[in-house]
C-alpha positions in Angstrom: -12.0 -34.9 15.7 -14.6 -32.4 17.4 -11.3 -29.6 16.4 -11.8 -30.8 13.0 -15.2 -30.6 12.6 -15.3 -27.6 14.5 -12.8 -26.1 11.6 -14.7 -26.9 8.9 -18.3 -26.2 10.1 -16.8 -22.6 10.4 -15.4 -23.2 6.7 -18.7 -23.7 5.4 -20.3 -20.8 7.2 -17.9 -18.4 6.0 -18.4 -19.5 2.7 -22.7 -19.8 2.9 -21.9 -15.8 4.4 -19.7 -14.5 1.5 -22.3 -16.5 -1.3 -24.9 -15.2 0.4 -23.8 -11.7 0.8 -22.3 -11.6 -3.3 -26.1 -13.2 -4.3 -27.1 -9.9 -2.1 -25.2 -7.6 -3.6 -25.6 -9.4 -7.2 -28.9 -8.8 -7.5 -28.3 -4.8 -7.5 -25.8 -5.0 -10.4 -28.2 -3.8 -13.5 -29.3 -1.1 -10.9 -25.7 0.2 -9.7 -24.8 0.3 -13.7 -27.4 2.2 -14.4 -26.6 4.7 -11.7 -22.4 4.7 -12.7 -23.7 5.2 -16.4 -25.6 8.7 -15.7 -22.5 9.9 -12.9 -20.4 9.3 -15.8 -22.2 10.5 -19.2 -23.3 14.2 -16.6 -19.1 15.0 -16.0 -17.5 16.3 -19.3 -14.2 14.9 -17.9 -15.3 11.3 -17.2 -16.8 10.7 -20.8 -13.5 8.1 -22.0 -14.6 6.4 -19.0 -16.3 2.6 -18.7 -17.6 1.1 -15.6 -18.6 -3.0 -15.2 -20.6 -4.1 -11.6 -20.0 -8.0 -10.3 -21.9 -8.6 -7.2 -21.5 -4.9 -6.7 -18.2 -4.1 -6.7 -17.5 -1.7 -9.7 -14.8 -1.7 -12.0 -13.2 1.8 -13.7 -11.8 1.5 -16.9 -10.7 3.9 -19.6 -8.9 7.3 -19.2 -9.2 10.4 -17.9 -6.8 14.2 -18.2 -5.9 14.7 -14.5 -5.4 12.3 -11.7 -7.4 14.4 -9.9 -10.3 13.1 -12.5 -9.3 9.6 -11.7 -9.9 10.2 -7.5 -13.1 12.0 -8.3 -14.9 9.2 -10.7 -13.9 6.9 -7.5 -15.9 9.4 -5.2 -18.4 9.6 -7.3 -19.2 6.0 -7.7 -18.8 5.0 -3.9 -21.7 7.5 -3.0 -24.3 5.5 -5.2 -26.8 3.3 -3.2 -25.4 -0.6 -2.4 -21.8 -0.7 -4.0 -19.5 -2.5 -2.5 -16.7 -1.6 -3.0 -14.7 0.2 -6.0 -12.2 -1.1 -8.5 -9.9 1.7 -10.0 -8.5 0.8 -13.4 -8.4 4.4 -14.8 -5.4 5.4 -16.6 -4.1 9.0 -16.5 -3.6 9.9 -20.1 -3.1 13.8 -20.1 0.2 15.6 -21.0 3.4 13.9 -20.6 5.8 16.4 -18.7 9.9 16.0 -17.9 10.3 14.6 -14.8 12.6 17.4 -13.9 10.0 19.7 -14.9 7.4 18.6 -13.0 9.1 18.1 -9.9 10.5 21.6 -9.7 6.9 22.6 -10.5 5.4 20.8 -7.9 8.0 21.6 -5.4 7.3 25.2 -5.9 3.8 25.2 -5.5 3.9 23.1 -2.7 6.7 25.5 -0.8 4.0 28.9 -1.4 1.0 26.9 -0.6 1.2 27.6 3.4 3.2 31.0 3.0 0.8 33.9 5.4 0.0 30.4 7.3 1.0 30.1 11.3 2.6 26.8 10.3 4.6 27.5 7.4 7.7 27.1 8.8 6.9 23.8 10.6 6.0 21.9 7.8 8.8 20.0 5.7 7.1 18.4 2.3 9.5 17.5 -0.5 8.3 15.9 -3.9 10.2 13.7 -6.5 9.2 12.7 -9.5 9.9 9.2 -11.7 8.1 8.4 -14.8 4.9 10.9 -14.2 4.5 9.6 -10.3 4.6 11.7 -7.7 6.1 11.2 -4.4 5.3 13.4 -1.3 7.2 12.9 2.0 8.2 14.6 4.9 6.2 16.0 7.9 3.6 18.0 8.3 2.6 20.1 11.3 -1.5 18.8 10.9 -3.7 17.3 8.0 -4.3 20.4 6.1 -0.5 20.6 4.4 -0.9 17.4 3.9 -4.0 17.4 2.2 -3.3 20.4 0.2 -0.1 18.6 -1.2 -2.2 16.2 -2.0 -4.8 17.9 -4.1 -1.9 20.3 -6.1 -0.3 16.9 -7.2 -3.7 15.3 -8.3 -4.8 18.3 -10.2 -1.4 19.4 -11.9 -1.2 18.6 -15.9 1.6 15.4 -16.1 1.0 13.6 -12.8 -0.2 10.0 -13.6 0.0 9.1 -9.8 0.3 10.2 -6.4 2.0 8.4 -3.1 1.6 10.2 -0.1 4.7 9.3 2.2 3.9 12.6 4.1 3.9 12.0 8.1 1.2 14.2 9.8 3.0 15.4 13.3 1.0 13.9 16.7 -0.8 16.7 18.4 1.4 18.1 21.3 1.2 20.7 23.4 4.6 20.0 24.8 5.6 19.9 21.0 3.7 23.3 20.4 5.7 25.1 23.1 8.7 23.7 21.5 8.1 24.9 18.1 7.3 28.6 19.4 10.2 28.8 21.5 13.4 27.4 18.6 11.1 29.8 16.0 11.7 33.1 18.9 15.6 31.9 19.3 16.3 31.4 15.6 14.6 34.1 14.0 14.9 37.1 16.4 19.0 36.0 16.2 21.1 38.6 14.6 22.4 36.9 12.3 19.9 33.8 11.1 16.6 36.9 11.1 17.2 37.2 7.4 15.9 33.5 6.8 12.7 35.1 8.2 12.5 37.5 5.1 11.7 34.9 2.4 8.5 33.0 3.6 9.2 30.7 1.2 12.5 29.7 2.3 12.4 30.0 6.4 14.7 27.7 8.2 11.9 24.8 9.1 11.6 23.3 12.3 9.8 20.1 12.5 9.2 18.7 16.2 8.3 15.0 16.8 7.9 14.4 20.5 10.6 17.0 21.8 12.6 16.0 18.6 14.0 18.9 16.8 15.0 18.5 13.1 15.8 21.7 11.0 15.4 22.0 7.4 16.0 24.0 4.6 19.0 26.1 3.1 21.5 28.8 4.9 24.1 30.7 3.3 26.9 29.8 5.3 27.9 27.1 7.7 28.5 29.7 10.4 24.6 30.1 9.5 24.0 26.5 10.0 25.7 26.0 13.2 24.2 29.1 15.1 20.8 27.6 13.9 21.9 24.1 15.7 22.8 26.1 18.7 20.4 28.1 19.4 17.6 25.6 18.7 20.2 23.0 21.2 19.4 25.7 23.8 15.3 25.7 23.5 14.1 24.2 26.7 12.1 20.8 26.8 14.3 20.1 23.4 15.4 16.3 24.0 17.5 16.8 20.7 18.3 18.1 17.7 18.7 17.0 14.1 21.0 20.0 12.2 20.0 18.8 8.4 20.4 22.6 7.2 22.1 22.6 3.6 24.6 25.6 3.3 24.1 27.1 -0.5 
């Protein structure tokens, strides 16, 4: 009996909080909508777009050109004084692209973003493409890659949606040295320095806890199996992953 009315005396206390706390944020409501209205009528590319407050949690309805639009009417709106939280309805109603198109787009301007970059060749981010969403996956060395995947699929004409599937690399020393040493045995090798020609194309070596996995495309699967060998023979390297596609 005492568990039972222990149970629900913490029932009705939790339920007095969250009334409590929506009466709170209710009473801000004609305030918030005020504020949403004059974010929204001051951006050009925000002016198809309605908002509604309940107990200060806004809803976004309407459409905007760019996704990109879409993620900054969300920013926008979180930064006003006593909302709650954020309720994104927007709909993505620019251009309609192929999705072959737009993936082989994307995929390009995601392999030159990091070219000049010291990490260029230890990132790996593919995209795909169904129905207007885009997909991002892979790994990335740190956040930035990441982030700037990110932001060239939100702001290209075509994409409706973004899912980031894009693993960012834990911070290693031990993974660092790694890295340095498979990039001095591959690239200054006879045979595999061409792939160092192309930054666009560099054989990629991605290193996850003394994991070594090597992307990208060779010429030859002589090409591909010196690149597995003399990454094999980096010191520290626990294993390695040969996923090199001869063209």
């Amino acid at each position: 009996m005492k568990r039972q009315f222990l149970a629900v005396t913490v029932a009705l206390l939790v339920l007095l909080s969250m009334t409590a706390m929506a009466a709170s944020n209710g009473r801000y409501d004609q305030q918030i909508q005020q504020a949403v209205s004059q974010k929204i009528q001051k951006a050009k590319q925000l002016q198809n777009v309605s908002a509604s407050v309940e107990d200060g949690i806004v809803t976004l309805t309407g459409t905007v050109g760019l996704y990109e639009d879409k993620l900054e009417a969300a920013k926008k709106v979180k930064k006003i004084a006593n909302v709650s939280g954020v309720r994104n309805d927007i709909t993505v109603a620019g251009a309609t692209v192929p999705d072959n198109q737009l993936e082989q787009k994307l995929a390009r301007q995601v392999v030159y973003d990091r070219v000049g970059y010291f990490d260029n060749a230890f990132n790996y981010i593919t995209v795909s493409v169904k129905d207007g969403v885009a997909t991002l996956s892979g790994d990335a060395y740190w956040d930035v890659p990441r982030s700037d995947a990110m932001a060239i699929a939100a702001r290209t004409p075509g994409v409706k949606d973004v899912i980031d599937e894009v693993k960012v690399l834990p911070t290693s020393r031990f993974d660092d040295s790694i890295r340095m040493r498979a990039a001095r045995a591959i690239y200054r090798d006879s045979v595999l320095g061409r792939y160092a020609t192309d930054p666009a194309k560099p054989i990629r070596i991605v290193v996850d806890n003394g994991h070594v996995t090597l992307y990208g495309t060779v010429q030859s699967a002589m090409d591909k199996t010196i690149a597995g060998m003399r990454a094999g023979q980096v010191p520290g390297a626990f294993s390695v992953d040969n996923k090199l596609v001869v063209d």
